[in-house]
Backbone as numpy.savetxt, mean C-alpha at the origin, in Angstrom:
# Nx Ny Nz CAx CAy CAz Cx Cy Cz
4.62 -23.60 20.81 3.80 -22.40 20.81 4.67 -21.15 20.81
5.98 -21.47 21.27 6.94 -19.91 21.62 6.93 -19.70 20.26
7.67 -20.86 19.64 8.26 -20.62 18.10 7.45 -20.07 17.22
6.04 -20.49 17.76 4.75 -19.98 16.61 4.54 -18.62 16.20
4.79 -17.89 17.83 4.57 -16.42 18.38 5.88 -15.79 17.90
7.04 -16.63 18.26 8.41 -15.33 17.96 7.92 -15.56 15.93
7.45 -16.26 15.25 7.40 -16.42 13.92 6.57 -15.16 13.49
5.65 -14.97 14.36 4.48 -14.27 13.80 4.94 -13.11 14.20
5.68 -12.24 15.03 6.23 -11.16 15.55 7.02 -10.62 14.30
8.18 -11.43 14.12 8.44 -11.67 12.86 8.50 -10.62 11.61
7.29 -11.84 11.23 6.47 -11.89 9.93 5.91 -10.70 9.96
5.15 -9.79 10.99 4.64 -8.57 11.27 5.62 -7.35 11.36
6.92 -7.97 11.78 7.89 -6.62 11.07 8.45 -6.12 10.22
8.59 -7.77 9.29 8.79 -7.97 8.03 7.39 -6.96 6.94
6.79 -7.19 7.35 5.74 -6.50 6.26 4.72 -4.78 7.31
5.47 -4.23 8.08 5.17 -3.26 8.88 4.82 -1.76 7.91
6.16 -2.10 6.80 5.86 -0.77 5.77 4.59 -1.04 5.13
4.32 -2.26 4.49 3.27 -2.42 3.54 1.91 -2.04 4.25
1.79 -2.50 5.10 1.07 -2.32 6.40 0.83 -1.08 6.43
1.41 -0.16 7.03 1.52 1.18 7.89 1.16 2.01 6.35
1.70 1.66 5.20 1.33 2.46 4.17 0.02 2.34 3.56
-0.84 0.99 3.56 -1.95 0.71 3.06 -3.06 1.39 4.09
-2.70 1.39 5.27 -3.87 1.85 6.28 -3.83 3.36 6.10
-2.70 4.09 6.03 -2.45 5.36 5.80 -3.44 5.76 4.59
-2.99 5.65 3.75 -3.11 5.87 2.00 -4.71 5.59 2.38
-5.52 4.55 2.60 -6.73 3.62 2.34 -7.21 4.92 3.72
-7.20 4.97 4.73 -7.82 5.99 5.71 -7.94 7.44 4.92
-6.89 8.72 3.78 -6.66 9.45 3.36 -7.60 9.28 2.24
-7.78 8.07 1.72 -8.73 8.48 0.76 -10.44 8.13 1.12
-10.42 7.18 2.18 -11.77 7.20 3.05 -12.34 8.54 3.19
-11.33 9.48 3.59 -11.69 10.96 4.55 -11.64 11.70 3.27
-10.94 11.12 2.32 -11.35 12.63 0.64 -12.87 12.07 0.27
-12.90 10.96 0.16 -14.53 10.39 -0.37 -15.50 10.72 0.31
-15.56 10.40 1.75 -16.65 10.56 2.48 -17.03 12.17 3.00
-15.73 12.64 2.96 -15.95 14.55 4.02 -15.76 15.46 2.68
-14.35 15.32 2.11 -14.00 16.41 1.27 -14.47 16.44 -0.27
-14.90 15.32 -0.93 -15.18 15.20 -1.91 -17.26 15.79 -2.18
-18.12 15.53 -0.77 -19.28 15.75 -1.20 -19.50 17.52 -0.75
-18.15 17.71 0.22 -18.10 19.08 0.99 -17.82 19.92 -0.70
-16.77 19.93 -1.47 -16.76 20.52 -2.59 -18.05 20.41 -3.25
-18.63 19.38 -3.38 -19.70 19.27 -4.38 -20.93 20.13 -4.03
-21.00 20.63 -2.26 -21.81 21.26 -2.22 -21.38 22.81 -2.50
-20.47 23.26 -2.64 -19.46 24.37 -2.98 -19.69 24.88 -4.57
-19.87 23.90 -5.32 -19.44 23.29 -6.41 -21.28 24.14 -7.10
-22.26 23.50 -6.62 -23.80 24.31 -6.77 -23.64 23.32 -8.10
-24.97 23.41 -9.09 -25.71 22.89 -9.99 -23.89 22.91 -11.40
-23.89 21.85 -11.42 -23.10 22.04 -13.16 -23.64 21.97 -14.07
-23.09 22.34 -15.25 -23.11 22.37 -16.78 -22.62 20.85 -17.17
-22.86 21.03 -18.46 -22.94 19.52 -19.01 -20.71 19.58 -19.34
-20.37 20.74 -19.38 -18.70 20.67 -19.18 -18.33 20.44 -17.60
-18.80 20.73 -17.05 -18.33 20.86 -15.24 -18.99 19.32 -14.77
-19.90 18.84 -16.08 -20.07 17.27 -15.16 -19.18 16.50 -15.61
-18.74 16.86 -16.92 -17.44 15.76 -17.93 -16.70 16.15 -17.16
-16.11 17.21 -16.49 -14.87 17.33 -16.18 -14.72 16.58 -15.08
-16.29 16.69 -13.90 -16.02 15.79 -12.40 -16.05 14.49 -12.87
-16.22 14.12 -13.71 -16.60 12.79 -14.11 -15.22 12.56 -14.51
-14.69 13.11 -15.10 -12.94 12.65 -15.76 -12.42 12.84 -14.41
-12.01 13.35 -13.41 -11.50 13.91 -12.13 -11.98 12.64 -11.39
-12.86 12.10 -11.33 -13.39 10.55 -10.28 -12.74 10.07 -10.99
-12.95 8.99 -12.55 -12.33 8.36 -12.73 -10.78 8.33 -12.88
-10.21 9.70 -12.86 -8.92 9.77 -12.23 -8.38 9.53 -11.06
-9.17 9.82 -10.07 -8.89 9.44 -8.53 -9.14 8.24 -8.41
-10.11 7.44 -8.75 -10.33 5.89 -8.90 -9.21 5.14 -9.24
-8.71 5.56 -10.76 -7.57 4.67 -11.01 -6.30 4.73 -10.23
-6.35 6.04 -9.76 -4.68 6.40 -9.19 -4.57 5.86 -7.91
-5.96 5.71 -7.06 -5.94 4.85 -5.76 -5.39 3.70 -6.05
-7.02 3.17 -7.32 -6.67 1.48 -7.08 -5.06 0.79 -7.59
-4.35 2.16 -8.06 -2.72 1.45 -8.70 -2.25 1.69 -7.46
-2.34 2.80 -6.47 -1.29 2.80 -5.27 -1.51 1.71 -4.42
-2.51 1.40 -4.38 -3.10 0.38 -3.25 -3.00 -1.30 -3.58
-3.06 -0.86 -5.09 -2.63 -2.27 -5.36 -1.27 -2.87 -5.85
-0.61 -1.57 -5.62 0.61 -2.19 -6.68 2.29 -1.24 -5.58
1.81 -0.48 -4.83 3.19 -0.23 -4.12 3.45 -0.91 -2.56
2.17 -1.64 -1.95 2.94 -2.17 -1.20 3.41 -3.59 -1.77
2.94 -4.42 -2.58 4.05 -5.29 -3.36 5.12 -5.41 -3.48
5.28 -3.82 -4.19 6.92 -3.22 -4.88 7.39 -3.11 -3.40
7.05 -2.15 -2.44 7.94 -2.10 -1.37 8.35 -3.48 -0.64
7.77 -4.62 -0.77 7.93 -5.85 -0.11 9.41 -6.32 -1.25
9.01 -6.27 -2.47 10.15 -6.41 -3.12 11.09 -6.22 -3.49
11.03 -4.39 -3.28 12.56 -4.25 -3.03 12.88 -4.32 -1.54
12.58 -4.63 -0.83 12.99 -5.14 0.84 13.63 -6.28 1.00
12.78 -7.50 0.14 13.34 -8.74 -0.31 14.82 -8.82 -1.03
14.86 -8.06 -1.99 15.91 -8.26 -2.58 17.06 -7.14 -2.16
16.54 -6.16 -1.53 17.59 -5.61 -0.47 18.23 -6.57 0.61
17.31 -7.39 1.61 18.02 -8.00 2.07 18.79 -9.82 1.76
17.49 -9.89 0.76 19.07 -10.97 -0.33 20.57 -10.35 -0.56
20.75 -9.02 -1.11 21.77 -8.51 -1.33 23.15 -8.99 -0.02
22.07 -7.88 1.37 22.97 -7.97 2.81 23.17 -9.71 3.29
22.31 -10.51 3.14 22.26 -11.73 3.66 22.59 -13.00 3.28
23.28 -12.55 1.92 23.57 -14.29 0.80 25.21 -14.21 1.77
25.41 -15.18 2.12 26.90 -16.07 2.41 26.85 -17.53 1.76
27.65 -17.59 1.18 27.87 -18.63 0.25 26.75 -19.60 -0.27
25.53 -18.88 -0.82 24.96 -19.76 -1.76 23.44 -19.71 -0.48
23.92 -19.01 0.55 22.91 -19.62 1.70 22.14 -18.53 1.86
20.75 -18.48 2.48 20.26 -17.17 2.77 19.74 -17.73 4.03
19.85 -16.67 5.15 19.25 -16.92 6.25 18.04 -16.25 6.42
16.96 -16.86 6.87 15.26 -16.57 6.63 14.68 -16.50 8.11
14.31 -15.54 8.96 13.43 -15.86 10.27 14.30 -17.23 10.76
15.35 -17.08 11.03 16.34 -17.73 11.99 16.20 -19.08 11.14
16.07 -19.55 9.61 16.40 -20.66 9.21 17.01 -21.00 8.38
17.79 -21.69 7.95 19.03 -21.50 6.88 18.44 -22.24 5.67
18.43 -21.29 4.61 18.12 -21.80 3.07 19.18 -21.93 2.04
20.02 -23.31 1.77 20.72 -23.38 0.95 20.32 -23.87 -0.46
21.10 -22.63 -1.59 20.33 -23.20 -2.87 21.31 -24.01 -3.96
């Protein structure tokens, strides 16, 4: 049971950036959608058929640019972490992993 717990301690520091950045980012755009986005719109009063294309191009801009940050940089940050510490941690052919030795 120790080994289970020091594993999972771990594993949770190992991925702390991906973590700490997805809750960040994912909370920041909760609080633009839900407060700041309908707060403009009431600012904003009746549009024109140009001022609705334009909010309409402006969402589906914010849509895509979330769903690429959210889906695609904590990955990358896991991967260059990975292969940062492949770099520091190869001794002869071996990589040491959460205290276990991987020879390839």
């Amino acid at each position: 049971m120790q080994l289970c717990y020091l594993f999972n301690l771990q594993v949770r520091h190992q991925y702390q950036s991906a973590w700490t950045s997805a809750y960040v980012v994912g909370t920041l755009l909760s609080v633009l959608v839900a407060v700041v986005w309908p707060a403009v719109m009431l600012v904003a009063g009746v549009f024109s058929c140009s001022g609705f294309k334009t909010w309409t191009i402006l969402v589906i801009v914010l849509a895509i640019v979330s769903a690429m940050y959210l889906g695609l940089v904590p990955p990358i940050a896991e991967i260059v972490k990975v292969w940062k510490l492949s770099k520091v941690c190869k001794v002869d052919n071996c990589f040491f992993f959460l205290e276990w030795e991987i020879c390839i």
